[in-house]
N, C-alpha and C positions, 0 to 999 in steps of 0.2 A: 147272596154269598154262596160258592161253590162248597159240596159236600170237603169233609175233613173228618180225620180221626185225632178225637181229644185225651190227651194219658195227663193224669194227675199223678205222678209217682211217687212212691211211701218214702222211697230213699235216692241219695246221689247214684249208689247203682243201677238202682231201678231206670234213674233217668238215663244212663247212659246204655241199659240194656235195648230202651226203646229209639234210640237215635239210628232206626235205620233207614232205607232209604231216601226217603223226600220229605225227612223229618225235620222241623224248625225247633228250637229251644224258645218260650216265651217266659219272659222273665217280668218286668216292669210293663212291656209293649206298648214302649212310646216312640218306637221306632217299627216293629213287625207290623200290628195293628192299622198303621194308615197303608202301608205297602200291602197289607191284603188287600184294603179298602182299593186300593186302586188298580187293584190286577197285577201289581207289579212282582207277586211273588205267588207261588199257589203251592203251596206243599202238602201233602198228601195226609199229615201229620204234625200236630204238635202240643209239643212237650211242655206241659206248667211246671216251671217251679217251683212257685208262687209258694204250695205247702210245704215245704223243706225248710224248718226253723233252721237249721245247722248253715247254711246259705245267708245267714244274716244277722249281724250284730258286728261293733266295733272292742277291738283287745286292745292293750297297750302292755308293753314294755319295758325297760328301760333305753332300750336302744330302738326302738321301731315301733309302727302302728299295724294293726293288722284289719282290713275290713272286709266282711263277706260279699260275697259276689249280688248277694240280691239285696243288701245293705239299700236304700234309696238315697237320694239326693237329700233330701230334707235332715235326714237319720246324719248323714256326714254334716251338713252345715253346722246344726244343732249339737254337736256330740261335744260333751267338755272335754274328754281327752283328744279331741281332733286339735278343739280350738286351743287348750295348754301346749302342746307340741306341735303344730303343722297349720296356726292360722292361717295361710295362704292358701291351704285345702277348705276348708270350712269356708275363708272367701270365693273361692272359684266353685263349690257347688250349692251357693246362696244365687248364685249368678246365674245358673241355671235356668233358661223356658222360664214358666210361669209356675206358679201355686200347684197346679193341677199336675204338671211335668215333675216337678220337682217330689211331688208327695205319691208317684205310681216309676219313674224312674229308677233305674238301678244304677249302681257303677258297673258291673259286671257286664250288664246288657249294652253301658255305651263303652267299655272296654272291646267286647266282643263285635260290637259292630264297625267301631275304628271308621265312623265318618270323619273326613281330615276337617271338618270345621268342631268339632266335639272341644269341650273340655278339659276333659278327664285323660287323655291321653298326653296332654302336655304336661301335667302333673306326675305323671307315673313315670315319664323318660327322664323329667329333668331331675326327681328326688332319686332317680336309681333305684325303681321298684322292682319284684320279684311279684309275676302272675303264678299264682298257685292251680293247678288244675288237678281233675280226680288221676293224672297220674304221674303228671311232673310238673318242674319249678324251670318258669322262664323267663327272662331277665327282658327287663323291657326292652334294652339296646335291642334283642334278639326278637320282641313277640310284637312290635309292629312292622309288616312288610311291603306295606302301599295302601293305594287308596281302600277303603273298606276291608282290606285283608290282613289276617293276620297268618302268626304261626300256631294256631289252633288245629288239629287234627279234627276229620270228620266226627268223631266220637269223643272230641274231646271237652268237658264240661270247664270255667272258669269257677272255682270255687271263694275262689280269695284272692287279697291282695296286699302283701306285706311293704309296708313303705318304712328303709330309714330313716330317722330323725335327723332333720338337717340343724344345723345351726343355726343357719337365719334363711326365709324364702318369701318370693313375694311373686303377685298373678298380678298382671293387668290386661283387658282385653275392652279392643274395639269392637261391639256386635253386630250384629244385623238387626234394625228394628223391628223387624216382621216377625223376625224367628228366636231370637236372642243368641244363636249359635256367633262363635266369633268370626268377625271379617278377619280379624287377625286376633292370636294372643302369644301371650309372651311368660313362660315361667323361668324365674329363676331361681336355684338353689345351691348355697353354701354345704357344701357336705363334704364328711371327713377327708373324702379324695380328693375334694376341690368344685371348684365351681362349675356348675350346667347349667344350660340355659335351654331350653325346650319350645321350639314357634309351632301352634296349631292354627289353621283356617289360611295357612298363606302357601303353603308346596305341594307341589303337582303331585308329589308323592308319599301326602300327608306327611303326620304332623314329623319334626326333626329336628335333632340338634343343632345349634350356628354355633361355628367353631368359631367365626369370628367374633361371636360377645365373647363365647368362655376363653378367647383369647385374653381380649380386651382386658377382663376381670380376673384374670388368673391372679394378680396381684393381692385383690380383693374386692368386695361391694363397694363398686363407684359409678354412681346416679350419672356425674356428666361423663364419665368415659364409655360408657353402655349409651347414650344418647347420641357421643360424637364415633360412635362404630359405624362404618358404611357397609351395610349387608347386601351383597349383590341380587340383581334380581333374576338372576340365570336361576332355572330350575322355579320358579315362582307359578301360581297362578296367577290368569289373567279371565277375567272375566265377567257380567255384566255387573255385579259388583265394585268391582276396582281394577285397576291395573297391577300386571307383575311389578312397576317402580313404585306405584303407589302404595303397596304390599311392603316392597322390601324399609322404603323411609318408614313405614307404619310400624317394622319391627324395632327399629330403633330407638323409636319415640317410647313405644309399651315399655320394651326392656328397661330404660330409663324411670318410668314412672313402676313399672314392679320391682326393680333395684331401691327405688325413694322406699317403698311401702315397708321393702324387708328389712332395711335399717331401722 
């Protein structure tokens, strides 16, 4: 293992004092972790957040949920106010890697790192979440920008993550057996604006909305009109996985069986 400087900081300022140069945030590191391991990253620096209680725990409201950025997978599956308002979250991070992944995991850390086969990020577009950071409020339409990238500034920390409460939602995802991330998934969400539908693990330019379900379903949640949606496969991955056609019939099929779930 190559030399590194390790900051544990007292506070969310503190951490954001020390993000300078070739500084990495570690959060969960279930993603950082193998990438040092494999030379794939070497920063010079990095930041735990690990001791920052305020980074973690789930709020509820009447209208919305709120979960800290270093919340874990397991904490979201388990949470009874997750599973009272927003079953399809609690399903989709039960879903999660393994035991191990799920119980060192963050949402934050797989927010922030926006691999297009993740989770968590088809969740947060399709319910119309709001990413909280230590200096502003960004609307997910806005704070995923491609693959691994977000609209995160250098210095900018994920603190939290407010979800509205939809009225009905449902996940379905095909995985990868090796890895459990999805080959494709599919979330959909009834909310006061109307319906969104959200595909992670299948676009060139992660994860994104299909207008053609939230077409489809603009009426309402309907299992065979979401199944008989043809999704183009322009803009698709293609790859030793699957194919872009085999991707695009894959979303139709999820959509369909995560539309049965939310009804």
């Amino acid at each position: 293992m190559y030399d590194f400087t390790y900051v544990r900081p007292a506070s969310i300022d503190d951490a954001a004092k020390a993000l300078t140069g070739e500084a990495k945030l570690l959060a969960g590191g279930q993603t950082l972790l193998p990438t040092l391991k494999q030379r794939l990253a070497s920063p010079g620096k990095l930041v735990d957040l690990g001791g920052l209680a305020e980074l973690r725990g789930i709020h509820r409201d009447p209208k919305a949920i709120g979960i800290g950025a270093c919340t874990t997978h397991v904490d979201v599956a388990t949470s009874a106010d997750v599973k009272a308002t927003i079953p399809a979250l609690a399903k989709l991070a039960a879903g999660i890697g393994d035991p191990q992944v799920r119980n060192r995991g963050t949402i934050g850390g797989s927010l922030a790192n926006n691999d297009p086969n993740a989770d968590y990020p088809a969740a947060i577009l399709a319910l119309g979440g709001i990413v909280h950071t230590n200096k502003r409020q960004i609307t997910a339409d806005d704070y995923f920008t491609g693959l691994f990238t977000t609209a995160l500034g250098p210095d900018e920390i994920i603190v939290a993550i407010g979800l509205p409460i939809p009225k009905r939602a449902g996940y379905a995802k095909m995985e990868q057996r090796a890895s459990r991330y999805a080959l494709v998934g599919v979330f959909v969400a009834e909310t006061e604006k109307g319906v969104r539908v959200a595909v992670t693990g299948a676009g060139a330019g992660g994860v994104f909305r299909s207008r053609e379900l939230e077409a489809a379903l603009s009426g309402g949640l309907n299992a065979a009109a979401a199944g008989a949606t043809k999704v183009p496969s322009t803009g698709l991955m293609s790859d030793l996985h699957a194919s872009a056609d085999y991707r695009a019939a894959l979303i139709s099929a999820l959509a369909e069986r995560a539309v049965a779930s939310a009804a």
